[in-house]
N, C-alpha and C positions, 0 to 999 in steps of 0.2 A: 687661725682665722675663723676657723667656726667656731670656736667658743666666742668669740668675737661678736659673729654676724649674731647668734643666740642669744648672748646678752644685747644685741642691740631690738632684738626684737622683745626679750622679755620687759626690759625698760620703759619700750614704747608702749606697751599694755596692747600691744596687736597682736592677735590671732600665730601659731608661728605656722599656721596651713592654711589654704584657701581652695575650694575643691568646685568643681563642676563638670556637670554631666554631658557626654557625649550627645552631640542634639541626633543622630543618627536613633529614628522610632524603635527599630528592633534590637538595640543594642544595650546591653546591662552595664555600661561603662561609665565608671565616674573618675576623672583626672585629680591631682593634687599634686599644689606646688607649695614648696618651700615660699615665704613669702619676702624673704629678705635676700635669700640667695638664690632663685630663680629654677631649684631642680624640680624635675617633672617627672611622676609617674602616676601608676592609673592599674584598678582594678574591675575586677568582676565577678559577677557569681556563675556559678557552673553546677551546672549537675554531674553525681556518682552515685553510681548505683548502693544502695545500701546505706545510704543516707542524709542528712536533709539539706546536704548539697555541699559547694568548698567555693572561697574564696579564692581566685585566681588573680595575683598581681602579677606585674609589669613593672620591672625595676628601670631607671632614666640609662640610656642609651646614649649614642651618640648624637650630641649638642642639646639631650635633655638633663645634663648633670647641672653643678652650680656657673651660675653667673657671675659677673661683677654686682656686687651688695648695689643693692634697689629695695622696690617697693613694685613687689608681682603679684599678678592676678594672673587670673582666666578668664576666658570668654567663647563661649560657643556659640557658632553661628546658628544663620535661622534653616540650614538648608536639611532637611529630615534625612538626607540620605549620607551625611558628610558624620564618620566617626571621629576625628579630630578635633581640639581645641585649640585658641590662639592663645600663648602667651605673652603677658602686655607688662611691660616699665610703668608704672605709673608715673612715676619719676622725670624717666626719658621720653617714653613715649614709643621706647621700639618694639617689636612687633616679629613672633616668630608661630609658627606653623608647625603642632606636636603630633603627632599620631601613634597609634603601635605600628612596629614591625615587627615581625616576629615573635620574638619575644622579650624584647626592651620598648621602651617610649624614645621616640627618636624628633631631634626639634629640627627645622632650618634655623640658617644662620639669624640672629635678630640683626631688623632694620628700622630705620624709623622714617617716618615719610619722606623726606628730601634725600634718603639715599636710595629710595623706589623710584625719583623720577630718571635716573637712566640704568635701570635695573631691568633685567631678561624678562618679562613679562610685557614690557612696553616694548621692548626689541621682538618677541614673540608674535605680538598684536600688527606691529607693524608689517612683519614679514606672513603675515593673515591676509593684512588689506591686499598687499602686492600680489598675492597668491590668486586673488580675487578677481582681480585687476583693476582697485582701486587706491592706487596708491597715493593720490592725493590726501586720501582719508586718513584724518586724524586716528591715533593708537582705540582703540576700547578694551576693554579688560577681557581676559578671559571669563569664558564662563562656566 
């Protein structure tokens, strides 16, 4: 299967990586994904004494290994303190949430818009309002 997915990428005359940087300001991280198969990992540079520094990776984790054959990208949001990037189907359109832990890149499940709308985050938002004491009030997203 991955020589598979390989030749479908070298065929296609596309890139077979697609990489983007952590929007988080102080942070040295730049993410990369496979772009056919969806895995995700991410590095950075480091300082060591005695010389002109070391490349630290971050090999894919749990739910950043391969997908189902797509057409993946990255996308980092606008928010300067968020080290994470999304990973996007271009394909499908679903949508998953990468960051480091520890020491692997770890994704949430992908989704794609219509299986967000009765996903924990709107069950979240809602149990916000109630909390509130408005529970008339439509969901808003977290923020």
């Amino acid at each position: 299967m991955a020589v598979a997915a390989t030749a479908l990428v070298l065929l296609s005359g596309a890139a077979p990586f697609a990489f983007a940087p952590a929007p988080q300001l102080d942070l040295n991280r730049i993410y990369r994904v496979n772009v056919a198969t969806g895995e995700v990992g991410a590095c950075q540079y480091g300082l060591k004494e005695g010389t002109i520094g070391v490349t630290f990776c971050f090999p894919a984790g749990e739910g950043a290994g391969p997908q189902a054959l797509g057409e993946y990208g990255l996308v980092s949001s606008s928010h300067t303190r968020e080290s994470g990037v999304f990973r996007v189907n271009h394909r499908t359109g679903e949508i998953s949430s990468c960051y480091v832990f520890n020491t692997h890149v770890v994704c949430t499940p992908q989704v794609s818009a219509t299986d967000t709308a009765s996903s924990a985050p709107a069950d979240a938002a809602q149990q916000q309002n109630s909390a509130t004491g408005d529970a008339s009030a439509p969901p808003t997203p977290a923020q």
